[in-house]
C-alpha positions in Angstrom: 10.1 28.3 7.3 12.4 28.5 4.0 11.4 27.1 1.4 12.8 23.9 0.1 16.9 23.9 -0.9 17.6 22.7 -4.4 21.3 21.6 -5.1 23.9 24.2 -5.2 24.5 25.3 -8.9 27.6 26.4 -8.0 29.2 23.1 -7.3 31.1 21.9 -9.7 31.9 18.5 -11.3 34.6 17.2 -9.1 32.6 18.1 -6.2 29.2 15.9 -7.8 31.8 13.0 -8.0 33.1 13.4 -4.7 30.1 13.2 -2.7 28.7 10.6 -5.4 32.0 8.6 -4.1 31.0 9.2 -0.3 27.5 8.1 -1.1 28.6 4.7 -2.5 31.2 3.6 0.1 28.6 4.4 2.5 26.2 2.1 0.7 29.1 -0.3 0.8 29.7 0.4 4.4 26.4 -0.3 5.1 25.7 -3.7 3.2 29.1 -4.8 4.6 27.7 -4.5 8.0 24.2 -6.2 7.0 21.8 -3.6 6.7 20.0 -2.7 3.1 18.5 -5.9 2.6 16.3 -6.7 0.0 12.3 -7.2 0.9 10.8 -7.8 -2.9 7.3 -7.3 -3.4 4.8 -9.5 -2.1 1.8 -10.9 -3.4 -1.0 -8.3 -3.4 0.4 -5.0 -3.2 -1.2 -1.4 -2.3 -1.2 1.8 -2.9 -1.0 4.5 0.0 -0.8 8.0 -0.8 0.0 10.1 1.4 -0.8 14.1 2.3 -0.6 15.5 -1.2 -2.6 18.4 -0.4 -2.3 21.8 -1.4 -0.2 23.3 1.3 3.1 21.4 -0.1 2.3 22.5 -3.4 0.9 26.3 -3.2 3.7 29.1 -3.1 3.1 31.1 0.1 1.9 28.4 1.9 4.2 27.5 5.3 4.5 24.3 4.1 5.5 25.2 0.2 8.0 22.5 -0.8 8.7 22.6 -4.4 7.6 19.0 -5.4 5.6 19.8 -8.5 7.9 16.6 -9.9 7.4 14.7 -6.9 3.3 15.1 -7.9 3.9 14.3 -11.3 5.6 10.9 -10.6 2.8 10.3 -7.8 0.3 10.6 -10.6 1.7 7.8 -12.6 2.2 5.6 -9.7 -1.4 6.1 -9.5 -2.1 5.4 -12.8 -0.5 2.4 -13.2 -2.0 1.1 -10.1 -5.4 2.2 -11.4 -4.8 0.3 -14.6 -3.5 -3.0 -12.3 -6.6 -2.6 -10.5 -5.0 -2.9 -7.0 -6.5 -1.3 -3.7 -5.7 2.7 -3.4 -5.5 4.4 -0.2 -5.3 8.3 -0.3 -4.8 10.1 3.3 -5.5 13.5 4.4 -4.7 16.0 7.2 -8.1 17.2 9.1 -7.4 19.3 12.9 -10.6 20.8 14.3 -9.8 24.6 14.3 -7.1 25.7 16.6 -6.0 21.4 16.6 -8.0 20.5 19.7 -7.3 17.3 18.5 -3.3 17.7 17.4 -2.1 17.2 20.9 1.8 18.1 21.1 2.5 17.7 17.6 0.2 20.3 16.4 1.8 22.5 19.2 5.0 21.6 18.1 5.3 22.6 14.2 2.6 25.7 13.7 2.1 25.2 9.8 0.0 22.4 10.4 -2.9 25.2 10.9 -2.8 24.9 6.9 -5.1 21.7 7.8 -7.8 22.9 9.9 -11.1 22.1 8.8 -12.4 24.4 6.0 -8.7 25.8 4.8 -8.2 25.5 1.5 -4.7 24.5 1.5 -6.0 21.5 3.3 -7.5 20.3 -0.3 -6.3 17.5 -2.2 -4.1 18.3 -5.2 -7.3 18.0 -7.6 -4.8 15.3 -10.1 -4.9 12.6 -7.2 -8.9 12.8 -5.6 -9.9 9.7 -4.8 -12.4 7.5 -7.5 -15.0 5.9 -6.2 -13.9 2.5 -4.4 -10.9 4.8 -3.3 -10.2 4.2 0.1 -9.8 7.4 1.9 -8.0 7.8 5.5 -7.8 11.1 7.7 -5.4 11.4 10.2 -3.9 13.9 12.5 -0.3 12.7 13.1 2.5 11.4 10.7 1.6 8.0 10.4 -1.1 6.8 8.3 -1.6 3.8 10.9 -1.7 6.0 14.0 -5.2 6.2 15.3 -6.6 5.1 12.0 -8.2 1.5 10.5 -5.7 1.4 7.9 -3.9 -1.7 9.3 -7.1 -4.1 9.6 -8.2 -2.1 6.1 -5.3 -3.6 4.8 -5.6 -7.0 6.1 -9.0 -7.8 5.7 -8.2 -6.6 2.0 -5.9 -8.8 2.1 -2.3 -6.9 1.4 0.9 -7.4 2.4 2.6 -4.8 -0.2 2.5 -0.8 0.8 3.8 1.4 -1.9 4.4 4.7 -0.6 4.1 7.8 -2.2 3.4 11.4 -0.9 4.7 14.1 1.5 6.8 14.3 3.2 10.0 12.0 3.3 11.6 13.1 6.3 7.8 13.4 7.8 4.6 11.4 7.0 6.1 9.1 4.5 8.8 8.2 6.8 6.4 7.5 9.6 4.3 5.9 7.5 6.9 3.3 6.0 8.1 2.4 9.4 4.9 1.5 10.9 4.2 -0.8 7.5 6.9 -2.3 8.7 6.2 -2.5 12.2 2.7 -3.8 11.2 4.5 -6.8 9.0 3.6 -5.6 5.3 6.8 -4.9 3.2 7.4 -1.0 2.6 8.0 -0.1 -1.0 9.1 3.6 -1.7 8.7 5.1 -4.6 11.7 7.4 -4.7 10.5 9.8 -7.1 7.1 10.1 -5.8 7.9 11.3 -2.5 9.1 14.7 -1.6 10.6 16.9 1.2 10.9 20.8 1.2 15.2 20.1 1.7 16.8 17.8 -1.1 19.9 16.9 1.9 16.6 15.9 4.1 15.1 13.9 1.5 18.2 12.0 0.5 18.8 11.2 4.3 15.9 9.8 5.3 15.5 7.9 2.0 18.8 6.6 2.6 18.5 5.7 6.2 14.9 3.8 5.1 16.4 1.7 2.2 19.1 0.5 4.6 16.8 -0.6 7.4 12.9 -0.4 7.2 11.7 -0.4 3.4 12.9 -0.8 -0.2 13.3 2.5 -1.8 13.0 2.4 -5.7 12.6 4.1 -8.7 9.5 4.9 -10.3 9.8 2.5 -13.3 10.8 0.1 -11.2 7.6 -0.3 -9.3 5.3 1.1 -12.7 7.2 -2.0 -14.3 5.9 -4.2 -11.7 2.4 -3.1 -11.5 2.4 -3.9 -15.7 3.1 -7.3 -14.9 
């Protein structure tokens, strides 16, 4: 698996503009034809992180993806939602060895070894370990609602507000967001504090999710929120 793609440092202005010009007339394209609505925050939100464990993080790792940034972002999300004292969900990746219990999608993409029980790599990134009253959710497939409580965690807490934040965008996040909105709480993704190993990938599915499934925003954005 190659690591993740950064953005060619050999294109030049003209051709930043021009695909800068193609992104907003297909933003324009889009809200012409109705999608990219606006959800808004609801009353009482939460946080979900999602997979930030040390196989996206550590080089060598099949599942390396460059998103020391996308961490440091996550980290203030999580601060800020500390401070605003709403509920915070962290999930994690657990297979028995060999992914007994991974069905086809552990047969399918062979890095997800990096999270059988007792691998390292498996390990939280140490910045986001859950505090006590932490709500902690292990899962074995993208979605952090497939197979798990999360849903009647959520509603029995209360929530109708998911911020997302994690690994990856085009994976788990993704997944994640769209079952939120299957389930009937509003998606909010934090664009910053998600991450992908391809920037092309990222941008995609962020794109495709603002226009039909979540609001995608920026970091201060959502910090701003929480402050208030």
């Amino acid at each position: 698996m190659e690591q993740r793609h950064k953005e060619d440092p050999a294109m030049d202005d003209g051709d930043r503009e021009d695909r800068e010009m193609t992104a907003t007339a297909l933003r324009e394209d889009y809200s012409r034809a109705g999608f990219r609505g606006r959800l808004g925050f609801g009353e009482s939100p939460a946080l979900v992180i999602i997979d930030f464990a040390l196989a996206y993080l550590q080089e060598g790792s099949p599942l390396y993806a460059g998103v020391e940034d996308t961490l440091a972002s996550c980290e203030r999300v999580l601060g800020a939602a500390r401070e605003a004292g709403i509920p915070v969900i962290i999930t994690r990746v657990e297979f028995h060895p060999g992914g007994v219990d991974g069905g086809v999608f552990y047969r399918k993409v062979s890095a997800l070894s990096c999270f059988d029980r007792g691998n390292p790599l498996a390990e939280l990134a140490p910045s986001l370990k859950p505090e006590p009253g932490d709500i902690v959710v292990t899962k074995q497939y993208p979605s952090a609602f497939f197979g798990t409580s999360l849903a009647s965690t959520l509603t029995s807490l209360g929530v109708d507000t998911v911020i997302v934040t994690g690994v990856s965008t085009s994976g788990c996040v993704r997944a994640t967001a769209l079952d939120a909105c299957q389930y009937g709480f509003i998606p909010i993704v934090v664009r910053q504090a998600v991450g992908d190993r391809s920037e092309a990938v990222h941008e995609a599915n962020l794109f495709d999710l603002d226009a039909k499934y979540a609001d995608v925003l920026d970091e201060s954005e959502v910090v701003d929120h929480l402050a208030r």
